[in-house]
C-alpha positions in Angstrom: -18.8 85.3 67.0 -16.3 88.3 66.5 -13.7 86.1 68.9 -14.0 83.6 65.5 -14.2 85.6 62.8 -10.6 87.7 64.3 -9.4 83.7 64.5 -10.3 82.8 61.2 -8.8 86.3 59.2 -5.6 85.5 61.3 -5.3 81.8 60.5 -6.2 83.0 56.8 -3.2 85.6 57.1 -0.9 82.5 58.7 -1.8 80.3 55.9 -0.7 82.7 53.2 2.8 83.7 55.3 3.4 80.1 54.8 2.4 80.1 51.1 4.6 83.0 51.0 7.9 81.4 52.9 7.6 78.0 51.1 7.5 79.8 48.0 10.9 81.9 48.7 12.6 78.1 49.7 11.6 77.0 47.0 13.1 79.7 44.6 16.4 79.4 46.8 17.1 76.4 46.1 17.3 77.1 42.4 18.9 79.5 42.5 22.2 79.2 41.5 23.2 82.7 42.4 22.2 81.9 46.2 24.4 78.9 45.7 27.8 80.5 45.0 27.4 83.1 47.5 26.6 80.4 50.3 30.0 78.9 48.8 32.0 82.0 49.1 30.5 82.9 52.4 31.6 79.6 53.8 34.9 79.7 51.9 35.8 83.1 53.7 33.9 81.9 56.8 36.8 78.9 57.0 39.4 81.3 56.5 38.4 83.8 59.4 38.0 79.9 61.9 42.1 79.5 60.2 41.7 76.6 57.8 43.7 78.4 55.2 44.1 75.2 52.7 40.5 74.6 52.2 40.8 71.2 52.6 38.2 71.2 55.4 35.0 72.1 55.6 33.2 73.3 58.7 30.6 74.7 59.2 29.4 78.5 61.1 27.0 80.1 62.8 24.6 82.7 61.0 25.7 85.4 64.1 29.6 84.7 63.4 28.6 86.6 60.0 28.8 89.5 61.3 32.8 88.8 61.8 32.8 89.6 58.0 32.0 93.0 59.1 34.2 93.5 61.7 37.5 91.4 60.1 39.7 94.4 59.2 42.1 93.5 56.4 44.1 96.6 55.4 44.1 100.2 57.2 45.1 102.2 54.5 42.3 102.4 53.3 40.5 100.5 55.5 39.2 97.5 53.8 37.2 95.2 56.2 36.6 91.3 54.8 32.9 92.0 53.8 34.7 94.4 51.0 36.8 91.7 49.9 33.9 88.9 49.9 31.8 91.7 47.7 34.4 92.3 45.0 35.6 88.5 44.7 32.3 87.6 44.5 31.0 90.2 41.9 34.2 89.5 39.7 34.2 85.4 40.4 30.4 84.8 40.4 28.4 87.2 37.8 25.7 84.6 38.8 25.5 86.1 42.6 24.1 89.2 41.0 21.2 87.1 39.7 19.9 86.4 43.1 19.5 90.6 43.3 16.2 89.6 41.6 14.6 87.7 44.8 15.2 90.0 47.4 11.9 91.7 47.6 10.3 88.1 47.4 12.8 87.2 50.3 12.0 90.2 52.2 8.2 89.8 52.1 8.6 86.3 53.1 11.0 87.2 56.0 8.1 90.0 57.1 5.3 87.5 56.7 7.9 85.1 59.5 8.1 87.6 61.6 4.7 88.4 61.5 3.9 84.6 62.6 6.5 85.0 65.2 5.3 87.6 66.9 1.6 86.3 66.8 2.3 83.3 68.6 4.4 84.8 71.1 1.4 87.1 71.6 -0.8 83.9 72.2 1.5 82.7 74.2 1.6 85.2 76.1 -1.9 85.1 77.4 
C-alpha cells in the first residue's frame, strides 16, 4: 500500500507540473512582449547566419543563442551582440519589458519540467 500511495502523491505532483506548464504557454502566447523579443532574437539571429537584407527568414537553433553571447562587435569597449540586442530592444520594444512580469511564472513552470524530466528518467532507469 505505501508503493501506491508514493505513486499516487507523484502522479498528483505530475498533474499539477502540467497545470503549471500549460498555464505559462498559454500566457506566452499573449504575450506581446514575448512576441517582439522572439522577433528581434530572430532578426539578429539572421544577421549572425549573414542574411543582412532581411528578406529571408530562417530559422535557428535554441543552442546557436548562445552566439549572441559570444559575437564580439566592438573592442573598445567591448560590446558583444547580446549588448546590442538588449538596448535595441529596450529602446524599440518598451513592450519586451512587459514580459519581465512572467518570469517567475516561467521559472516555476520550467522547475516543475525539470522536475518531470528527471522523474521519468529515474523510472526509467529501473
Amino acid at each position: 500500500m505505501s508503493f501506491m500511495g508514493h505513486i499516487n502523491s507523484r502522479v498528483t505532483e505530475i498533474l499539477k507540473n502540467f497545470e503549471d506548464l500549460i498555464n505559462i504557454v498559454k500566457i506566452l502566447r499573449k504575450n506581446r512582449g514575448f512576441r517582439a523579443l522572439l522577433r528581434v532574437v530572430l532578426v539578429f539571429m539572421n544577421f549572425i547566419i549573414g542574411d543582412f537584407t532581411a528578406r529571408t527568414i530562417r530559422g535557428f537553433r535554441v543552442s546557436d543563442l548562445t552566439k549572441i553571447c559570444a559575437t564580439e562587435v566592438c573592442n573598445s569597449p567591448k560590446t558583444t551582440l547580446l549588448n546590442i540586442v538588449a538596448s535595441s530592444t529596450i529602446s524599440e520594444f518598451p513592450e519586451v519589458c512587459i514580459f519581465r512580469d512572467t518570469l517567475p511564472a516561467l521559472e516555476k513552470a520550467s522547475r516543475g519540467y525539470l522536475f518531470i524530466f528527471t522523474y521519468f528518467l529515474s523510472v526509467y532507469d529501473y
